[in-house]
N, C-alpha and C positions, 0 to 999 in steps of 0.2 A: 779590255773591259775593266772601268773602275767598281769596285765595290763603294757602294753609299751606306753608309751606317746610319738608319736614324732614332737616334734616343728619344723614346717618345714619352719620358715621365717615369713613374707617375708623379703627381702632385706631392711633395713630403718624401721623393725619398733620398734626398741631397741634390737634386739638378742644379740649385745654387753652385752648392759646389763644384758640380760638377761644370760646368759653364764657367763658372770664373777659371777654372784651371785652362781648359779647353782657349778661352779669350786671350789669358797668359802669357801662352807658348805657341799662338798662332803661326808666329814663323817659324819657329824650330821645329813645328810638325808641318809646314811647309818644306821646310830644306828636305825633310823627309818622302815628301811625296804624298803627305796627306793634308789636304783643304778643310779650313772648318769657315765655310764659306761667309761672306758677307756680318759674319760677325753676330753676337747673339739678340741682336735688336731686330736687323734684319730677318734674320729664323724666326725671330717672331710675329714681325709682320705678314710676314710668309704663309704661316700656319692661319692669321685672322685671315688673311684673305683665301684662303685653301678654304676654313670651316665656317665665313661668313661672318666671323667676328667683330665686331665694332667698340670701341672704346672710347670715350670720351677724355681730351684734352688733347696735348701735344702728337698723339696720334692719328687725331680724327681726318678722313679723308688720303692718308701717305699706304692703305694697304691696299684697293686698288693696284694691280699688276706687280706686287712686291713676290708672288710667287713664281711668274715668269722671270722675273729677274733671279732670283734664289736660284734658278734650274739653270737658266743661262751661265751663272758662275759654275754651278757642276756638270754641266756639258763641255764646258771651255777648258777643264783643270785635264790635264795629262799625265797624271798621278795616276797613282795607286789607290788612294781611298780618297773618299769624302767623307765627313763626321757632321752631322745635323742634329741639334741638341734643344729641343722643345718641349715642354711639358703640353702645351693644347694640344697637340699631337694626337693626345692620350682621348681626348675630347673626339676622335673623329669617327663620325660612321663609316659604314662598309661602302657606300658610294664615294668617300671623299677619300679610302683608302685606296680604292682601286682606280679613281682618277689621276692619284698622285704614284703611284705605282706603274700606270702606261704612262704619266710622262717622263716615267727614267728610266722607260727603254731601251735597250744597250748596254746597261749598268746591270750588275748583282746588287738587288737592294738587300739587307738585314735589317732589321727591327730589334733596340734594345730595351727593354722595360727593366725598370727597377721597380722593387717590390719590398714594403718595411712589415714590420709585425702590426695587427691589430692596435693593440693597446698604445702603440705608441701614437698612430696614426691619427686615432680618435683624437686624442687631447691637441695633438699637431693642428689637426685640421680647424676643431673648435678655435684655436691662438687666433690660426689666420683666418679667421668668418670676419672675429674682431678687429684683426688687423684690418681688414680691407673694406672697413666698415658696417659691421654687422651690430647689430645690438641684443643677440640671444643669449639667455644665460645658461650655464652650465649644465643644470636640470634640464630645461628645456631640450639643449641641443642635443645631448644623448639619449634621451625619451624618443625624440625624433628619428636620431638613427638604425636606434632597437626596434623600432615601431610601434612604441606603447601609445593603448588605444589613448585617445583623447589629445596626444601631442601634435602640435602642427606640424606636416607633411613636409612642410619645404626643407627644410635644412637634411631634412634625412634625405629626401630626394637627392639634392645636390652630392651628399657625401657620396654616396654610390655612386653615381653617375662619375662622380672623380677618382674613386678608389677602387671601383668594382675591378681591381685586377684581371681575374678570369675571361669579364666584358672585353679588356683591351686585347689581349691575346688573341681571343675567338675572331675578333673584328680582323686584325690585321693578317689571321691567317687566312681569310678568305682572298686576301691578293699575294701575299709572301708564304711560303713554303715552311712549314713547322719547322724544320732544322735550320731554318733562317732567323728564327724569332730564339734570342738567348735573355737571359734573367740574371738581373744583379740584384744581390738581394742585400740590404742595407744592413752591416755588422750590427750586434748588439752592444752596449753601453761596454763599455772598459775595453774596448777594441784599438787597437793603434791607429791614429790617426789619418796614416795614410792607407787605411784597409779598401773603404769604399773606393777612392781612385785607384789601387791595383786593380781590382775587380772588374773596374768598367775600361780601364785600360785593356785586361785581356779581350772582354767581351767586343771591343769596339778594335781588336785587332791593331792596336797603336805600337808603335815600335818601343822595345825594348827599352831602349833609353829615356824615354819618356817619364821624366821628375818635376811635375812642376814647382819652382820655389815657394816655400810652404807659406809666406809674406804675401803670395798674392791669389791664394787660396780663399775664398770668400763661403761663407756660409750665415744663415738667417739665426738672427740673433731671439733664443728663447725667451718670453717676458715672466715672470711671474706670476702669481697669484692675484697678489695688491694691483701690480702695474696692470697688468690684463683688464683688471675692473674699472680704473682710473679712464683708460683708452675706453672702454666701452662707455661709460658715462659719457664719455666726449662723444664719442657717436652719435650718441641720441640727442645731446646740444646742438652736433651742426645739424643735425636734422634735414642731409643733400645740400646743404649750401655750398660744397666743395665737388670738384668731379671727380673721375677716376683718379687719374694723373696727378690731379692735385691731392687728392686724401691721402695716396701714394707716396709724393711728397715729405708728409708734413709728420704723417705716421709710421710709416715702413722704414725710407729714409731720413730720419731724423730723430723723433719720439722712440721707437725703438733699438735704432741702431746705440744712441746713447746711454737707453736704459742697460747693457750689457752688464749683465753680474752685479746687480744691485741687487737683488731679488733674494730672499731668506728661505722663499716658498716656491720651488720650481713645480711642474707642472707634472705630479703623476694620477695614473688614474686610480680610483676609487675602488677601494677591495668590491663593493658589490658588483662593480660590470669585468670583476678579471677573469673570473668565470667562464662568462660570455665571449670576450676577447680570445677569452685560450683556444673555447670551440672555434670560434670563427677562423684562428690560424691554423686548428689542425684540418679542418677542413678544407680549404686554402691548396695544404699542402696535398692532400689526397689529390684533390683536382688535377696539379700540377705535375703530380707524377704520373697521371693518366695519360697527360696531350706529352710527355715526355721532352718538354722543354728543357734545353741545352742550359743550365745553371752554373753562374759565378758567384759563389758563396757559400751558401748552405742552406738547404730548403728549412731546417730547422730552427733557423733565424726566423721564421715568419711565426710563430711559437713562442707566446710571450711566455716567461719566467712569472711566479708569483711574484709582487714584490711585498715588501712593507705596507700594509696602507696607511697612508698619510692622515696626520692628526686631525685634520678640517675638511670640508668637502671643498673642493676646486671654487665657487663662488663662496664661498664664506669665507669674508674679508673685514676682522675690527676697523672702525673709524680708527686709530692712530695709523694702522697699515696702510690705509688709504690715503691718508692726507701726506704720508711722508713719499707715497708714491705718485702723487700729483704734483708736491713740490722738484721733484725730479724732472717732470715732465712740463712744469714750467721752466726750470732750468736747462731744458735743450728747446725749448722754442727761442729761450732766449741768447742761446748761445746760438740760434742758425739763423734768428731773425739778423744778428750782427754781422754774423759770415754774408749771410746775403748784402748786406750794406757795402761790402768793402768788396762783395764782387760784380758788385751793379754800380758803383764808384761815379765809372767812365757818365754811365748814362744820367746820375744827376750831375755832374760836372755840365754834362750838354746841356741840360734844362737850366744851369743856373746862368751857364755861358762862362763859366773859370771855375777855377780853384781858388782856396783860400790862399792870401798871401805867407809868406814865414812869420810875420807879424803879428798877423789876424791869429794864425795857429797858436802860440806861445801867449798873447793875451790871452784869447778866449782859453788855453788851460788853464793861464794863474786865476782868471775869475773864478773856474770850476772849483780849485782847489778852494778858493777863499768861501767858496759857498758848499761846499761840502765842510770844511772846519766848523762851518757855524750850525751846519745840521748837528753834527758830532756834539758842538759844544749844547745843542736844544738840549737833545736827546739826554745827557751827562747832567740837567741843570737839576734832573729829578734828584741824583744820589748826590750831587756837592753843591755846600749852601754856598760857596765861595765864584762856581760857574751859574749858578744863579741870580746871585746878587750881579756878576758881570755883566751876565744876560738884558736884564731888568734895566740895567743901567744905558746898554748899546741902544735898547728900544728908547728909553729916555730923548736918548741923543737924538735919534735920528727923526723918530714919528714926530707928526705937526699935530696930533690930539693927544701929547702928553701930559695934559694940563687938565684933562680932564679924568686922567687916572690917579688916583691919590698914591699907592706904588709909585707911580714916575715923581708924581710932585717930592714925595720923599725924597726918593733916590738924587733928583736934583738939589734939593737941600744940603743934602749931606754930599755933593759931588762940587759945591760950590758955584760961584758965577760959570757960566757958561761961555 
């Protein structure tokens, strides 16, 4: 009998991380005996087509039967464990648990959920609304989640429905056996790095030796204040011109990953909802000591700490903070719009039918250079009257209506016959 382990989430409380470790070391927890099947792309087609999911771009129509193949790889492995690592998971009701439950009969399934504190979640959650193109602001989305009267329903909707901890628990104990179901619960701030992978290491029963190289350890990169607002204004410009995949792309992978550690103003939350926050984790934890859930960590990590509150509220961003976090975010479009050039090369080569010769290359630089100097020398002509008069003089030379600029006619004068 193999034991399946599946980490079902939640949403926010390192799956990045923990997935890029897991992807890592795929074979070395192979030589061991345990399968993390099909890889975390796979797992995740898996899970859309388990709970119906649909996604536009490069995955539209590939989830279709990606679940029977997922089981086919953990039916086939003659290990010891399998390790299933999906945050939708978290997403599934009580039919889609116990569907997925009889088809891994034969196996000991376990259920591992991670679980972070309130306060930290909220602001997490708000980041990625944005990130994944949302256009709600700060105010708003927290009013929502509170359920203050007059705010719009949705977004509060959705938080729960992604975080409702409790929710997931309840669901999957109706097919997996409470002593099956363990809780990792995501360290607090100034914790050693590699805290949350011990933790889910124990929970997920992974062998001893298990270290992934810290280099290829991945995690979602926090934006700040300014940059958050920047991205969301951009939201509201493409206004859906982009799809999933692609917004994905252009913001998560790129826009964000560059912005890393630019940011003056990281993301905490507001002393008036810390209150609120604090209730909601001790309450949390009450719950969880009731159903007696087997825990990796400390249930008193789910217990935010007061902290400082921060000088500004989370959207309130000056125009200088703004624009110098825009210009950031033009400088990684344009750093990935060139990486994409030089790795799609191949295919305008085919469109053009060749490459440039050695020739072609080394001209067409020294032109560059000759026409960047004379940018240089424009630009320069304001602060010296000496690259000026140059200036003045080249246009002389070259333009065929300098005779009608009295500047040229001069500068000719005094530069002699021609």
């Amino acid at each position: 009998m193999t034991d399946v382990f599946l980490h079902v989430g939640l949403y926010k409380t390192g799956t990045t991380t923990i997935q890029g470790a897991l992807g890592a070391t795929a074979e070395q927890l192979a030589a061991e005996g345990v399968l993390f099947p099909g890889g975390s792309r796979a797992q995740r087609l898996a899970a859309y087509d388990l709970l119906g999911q649909r996604v536009g771009g490069e995955e539209r129509g590939e989830a279709a039967g990606a679940l029977r193949r997922l089981l086919d790889l953990v039916d086939a492995h003659d290990g010891r464990a399998v390790v299933v690592s999906e945050e939708e998971l978290s997403l599934a009701r009580p039919r889609h648990v116990r569907r997925l439950v009889r088809s891994l009969r034969g196996h000991r399934v376990f259920v591992v959920v991670g679980a972070r504190d309130p306060a930290r979640t909220v602001v997490s959650a708000w980041q990625q609304t944005i990130v994944n193109g949302g256009c709600t602001s700060w105010r708003d989305f927290v009013a929502s989640v509170r359920g203050e009267p007059g705010a719009p329903p949705s977004d509060g909707i959705s938080f729960h429905w992604r975080h409702d901890l409790l929710r997931v628990v309840d669901t999957w104990a109706t097919a997996v056996p409470m002593e099956q179901i363990r809780l990792v619960t995501v360290p607090p701030r100034g914790a050693p790095g590699a805290t949350l992978l011990d933790r889910f290491a124990r929970a997920a029963d992974l062998p001893e030796t298990w270290r992934p190289p810290h280099r290829t350890t991945m995690r979602n990169v926090s934006l700040g204040a300014a940059e958050l607002e920047a991205v969301r204004r951009l939201n509201g410009s493409l206004a859906g011109r982009l799809n999933a995949t692609q917004h994905r792309f252009v913001i998560e992978a790129g826009i964000r990953a560059r912005l890393a550690g630019t940011t003056s103003r990281p993301l905490e939350l507001p002393a008036e909802h810390q209150a609120w926050a604090r209730a909601q984790g001790e309450r949390l934890v009450a719950e969880l000591e009731q159903r007696g859930v087997e825990v990796h960590g400390d249930l008193a990590d789910l217990v935010p700490e007061c902290t400082a509150p921060p000088e500004r509220e989370l959207d309130d961003v000056t125009d200088a903070e703004l624009l110098d976090a825009t210009q950031q975010a033009l400088l990684s479009l344009a750093l990935d719009h060139g990486r994409l050039f030089r790795r799609y090369r191949k295919e305008f080569m085919a469109q053009e039918g060749r490459l440039p010769a050695v020739s072609e290359v080394v001209g067409s630089q020294l032109r560059a250079g000759g026409f960047w100097l004379q940018k240089k020398a424009l630009r320069a002509s304001d602060r010296h009257p000496l690259v000026a008069g140059a200036s003045r003089l080249y246009v002389a030379r070259t333009s065929p209506s300098r005779a009608a600029r009295p500047w040229a006619r001069q500068r000719s004068r005094l530069a002699g016959p021609m």
